[in-house]
N, C-alpha and C positions, 0 to 999 in steps of 0.2 A: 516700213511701219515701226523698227524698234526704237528712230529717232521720235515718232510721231507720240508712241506712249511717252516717252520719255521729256517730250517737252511740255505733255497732258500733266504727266505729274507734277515735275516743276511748278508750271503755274498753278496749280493743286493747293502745293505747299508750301507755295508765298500767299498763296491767299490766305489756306487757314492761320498761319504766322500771324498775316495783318490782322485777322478778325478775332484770337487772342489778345492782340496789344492792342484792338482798337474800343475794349469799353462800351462809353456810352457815344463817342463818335459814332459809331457804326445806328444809323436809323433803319435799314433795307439794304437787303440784297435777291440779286439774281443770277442764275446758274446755268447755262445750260453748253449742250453736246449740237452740233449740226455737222449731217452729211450730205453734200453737194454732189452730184456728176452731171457733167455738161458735154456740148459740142459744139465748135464754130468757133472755140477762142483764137485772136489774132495779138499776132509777135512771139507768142507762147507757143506753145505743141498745141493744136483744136480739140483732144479732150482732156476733159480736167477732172479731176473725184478730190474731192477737198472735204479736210475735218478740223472743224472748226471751235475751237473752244472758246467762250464771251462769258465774262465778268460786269454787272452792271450795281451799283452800288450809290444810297445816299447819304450822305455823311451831315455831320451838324457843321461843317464849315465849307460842304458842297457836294461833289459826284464824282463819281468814276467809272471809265468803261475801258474794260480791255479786251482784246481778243488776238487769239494766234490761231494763224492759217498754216494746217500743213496739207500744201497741195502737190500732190502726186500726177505727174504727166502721163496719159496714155498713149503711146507709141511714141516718136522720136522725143525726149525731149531738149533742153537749152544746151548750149555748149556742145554742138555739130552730136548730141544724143547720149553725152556721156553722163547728163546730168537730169536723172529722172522723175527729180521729187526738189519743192522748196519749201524753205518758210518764210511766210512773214508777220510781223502783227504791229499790232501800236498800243500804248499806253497811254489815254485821253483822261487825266484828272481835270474839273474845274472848280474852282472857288466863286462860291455866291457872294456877292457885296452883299446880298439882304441878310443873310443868313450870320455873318461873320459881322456886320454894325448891330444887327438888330433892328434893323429898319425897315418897314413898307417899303419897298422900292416900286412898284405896282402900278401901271396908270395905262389906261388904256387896252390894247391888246398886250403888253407886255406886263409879264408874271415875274421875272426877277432879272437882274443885270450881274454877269459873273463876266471872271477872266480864264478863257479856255487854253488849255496848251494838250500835245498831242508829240509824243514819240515814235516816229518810226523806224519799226528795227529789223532785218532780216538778213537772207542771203545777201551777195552781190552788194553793189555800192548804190541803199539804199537810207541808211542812216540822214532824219530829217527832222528836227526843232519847230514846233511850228507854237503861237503864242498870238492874241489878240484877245477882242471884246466879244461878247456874246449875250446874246437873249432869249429868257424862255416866253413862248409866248401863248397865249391863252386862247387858243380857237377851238371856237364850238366842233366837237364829236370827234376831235383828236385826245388821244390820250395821254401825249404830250406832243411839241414841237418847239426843238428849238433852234436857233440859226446863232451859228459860231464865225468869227471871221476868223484868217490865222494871216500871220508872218513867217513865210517858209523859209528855215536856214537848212543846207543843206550842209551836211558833215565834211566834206571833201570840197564845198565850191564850186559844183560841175553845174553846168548847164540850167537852169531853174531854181536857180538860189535867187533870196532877198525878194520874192514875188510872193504876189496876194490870193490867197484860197479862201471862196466862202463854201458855208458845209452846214447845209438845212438839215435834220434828222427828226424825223415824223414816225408815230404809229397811231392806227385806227381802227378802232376793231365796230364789227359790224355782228350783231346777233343772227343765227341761222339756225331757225330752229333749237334743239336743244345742247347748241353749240355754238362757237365764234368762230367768224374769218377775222382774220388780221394783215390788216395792209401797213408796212412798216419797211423805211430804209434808209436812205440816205444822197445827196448828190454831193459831189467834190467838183467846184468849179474852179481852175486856176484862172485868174482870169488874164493874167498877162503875162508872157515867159521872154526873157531875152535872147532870140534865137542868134545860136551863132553861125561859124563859118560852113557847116556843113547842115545845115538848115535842121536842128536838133535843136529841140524842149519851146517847139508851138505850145500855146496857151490850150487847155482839154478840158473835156467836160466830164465826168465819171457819175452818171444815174443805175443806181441801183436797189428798185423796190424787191418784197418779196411780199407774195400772197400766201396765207397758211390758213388752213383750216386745223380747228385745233380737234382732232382723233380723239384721244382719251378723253377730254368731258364728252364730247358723243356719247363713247362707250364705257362710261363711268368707269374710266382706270383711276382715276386719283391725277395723279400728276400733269400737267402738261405736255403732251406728245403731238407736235405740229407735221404736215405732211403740205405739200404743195408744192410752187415753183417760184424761181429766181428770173429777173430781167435786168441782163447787163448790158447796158447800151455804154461805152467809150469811145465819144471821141477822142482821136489824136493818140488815142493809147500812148501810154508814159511820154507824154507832151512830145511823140512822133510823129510827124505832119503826114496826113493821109495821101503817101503820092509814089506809093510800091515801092516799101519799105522791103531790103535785101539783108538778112542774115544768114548764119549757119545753116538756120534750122526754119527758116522763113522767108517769107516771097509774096506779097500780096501788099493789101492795103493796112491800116490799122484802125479804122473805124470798128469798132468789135459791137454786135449787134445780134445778143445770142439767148435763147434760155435754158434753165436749168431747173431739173426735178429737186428736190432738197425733202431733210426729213429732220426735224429737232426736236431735241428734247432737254422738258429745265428740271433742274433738283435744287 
C-alpha cells in the first residue's frame, strides 16, 4: 500500500501544478477515489481489490481524463506469486476542432469532431501510443457519449502493434427517488490483431459498465459518494485467444466474465 499512497500523491501533485499554470484554460474539473474487490478474474490471480484514482477535466482547447490503477492480488499473484500488487493507468487528453477553430462543428447526432490520443503506462511491457478521430455525440438522456477511434503503437513492437481500437465511453443517469443511479463505462474494441507464431494478440473485446447509486445525495452528505457494482466481461483478455491459456500462475480460459462490488467517491 505505500507504493499505492505514493502514486495517489504524485498524480495529486501534477494535477494541482497543472491547474496553477492552467488559468482560464481550465473550464471543469473532476475528482474522484474508487475502491473495487472482485472475483473470477482470468490470466491475473481471480481476486482483485483495486484503488483507483480518475481525473476528468475540460479545457478551452479540449479534455482530459486520466486514471491509475493500483491493483492488489489476493492470493497467488503474477510472476509464479512473487509479484502481489500492479499498476497501471493511461493519460487520454483530446483536442476539439470546434473548440480550438471556433466553429459549429455540430450536425446531426454529432456535438463536436476532436483528435483523441491516450497513453498507456504501467508495470510489465505495457507502454502503448494510441491516436485517431473521434466524436461527441448527442443522444437523448445520456449525459455525455462519446466514440474515439485510435491507432495503437505499441512501445517495444510485440504483438498488437499498428492495429485499430474503437472505444465508445457513455454515462446516464437515471433519477431514484431522492437520488441518482448512474450507468456509466466504457468498451475497448481491438478489432484486428496480427496473430503470430505462437497464436498470441487475437483481436478482444473489453465491456466495462458500472451501476452506482449515489449514497450521499440520499443521505444529504454534500459530496458525491457512489456505492454499487462493476461488470467485466473480456474477451480474449490482452488479445489471448480463448483456448486454455498456461502460465505461472494460470490455467484455464481468458474469457473474463466477472462482477465487482465498488465504492467512489469525487472531491
Amino acid at each position: 500500500m505505500k507504493r499505492t499512497a505514493t502514486s495517489l500523491m504524485l498524480a495529486g501533485g501534477l494535477l494541482a501544478t497543472g491547474q496553477a499554470l492552467a488559468g482560464d484554460l481550465l473550464q471543469w474539473q473532476d475528482n474522484s477515489l474508487t475502491y473495487l474487490y472482485g472475483k473470477d478474474y482470468k490470466v491475473d490471480a481471480p481476486i482483485q481489490q483495486t484503488l483507483t484514482f480518475e481525473h476528468a477535466s475540460g479545457w478551452s482547447v479540449g479534455d482530459l481524463f486520466i486514471f491509475v490503477d493500483s491493483i492488489n492480488f489476493n492470493g497467488k499473484g503474477n510472476d509464479d506469486g512473487h509479484d502481489d500488487s500492479s499498476l497501471y493507468g493511461e493519460f487520454s487528453p483530446r483536442l476539439s476542432l470546434g473548440k480550438i477553430s471556433g466553429a459549429d462543428l455540430s450536425f446531426g447526432p454529432i456535438k463536436d469532431v476532436l483528435l483523441s490520443t491516450t497513453y498507456e503506462f504501467g508495470e510489465g511491457d505495457v507502454e502503448t501510443y494510441l491516436i485517431g478521430p473521434a466524436v461527441d455525440l448527442n443522444i437523448p438522456g445520456f449525459d455525455y457519449f462519446q466514440l474515439n477511434t485510435y491507432l495503437r503503437q505499441t512501445e517495444s513492437g510485440r504483438p498488437g502493434d499498428n492495429v485499430w481500437q474503437i472505444t465508445p465511453v457513455w454515462s446516464y443517469t437515471i433519477p431514484v427517488g431522492n437520488s441518482d443511479l448512474v450507468i456509466d463505462g466504457f468498451m475497448d474494441w481491438i478489432v484486428d490483431n496480427d496473430v503470430n507464431d505462437k497464436g498470441e494478440a487475437h483481436a478482444n473485446l473489453h465491456f466495462n459498465p458500472q451501476i452506482k447509486y449515489d449514497l450521499a445525495k440520499a443521505m444529504g452528505w454534500g459530496q458525491k459518494l457512489y456505492v454499487g457494482i462493476e461488470y467485466d466481461y473480456w474477451k480474449d483478455k490482452y488479445s489471448i485467444e480463448d483456448s486454455g491459456f498456461v502460465s505461472d500462475n494460470f490455467v484455464g480460459p481468458t474469457d473474463q466474465n466477472t462482477f465487482s462490488v465498488i465504492a467512489k467517491g469525487h472531491f
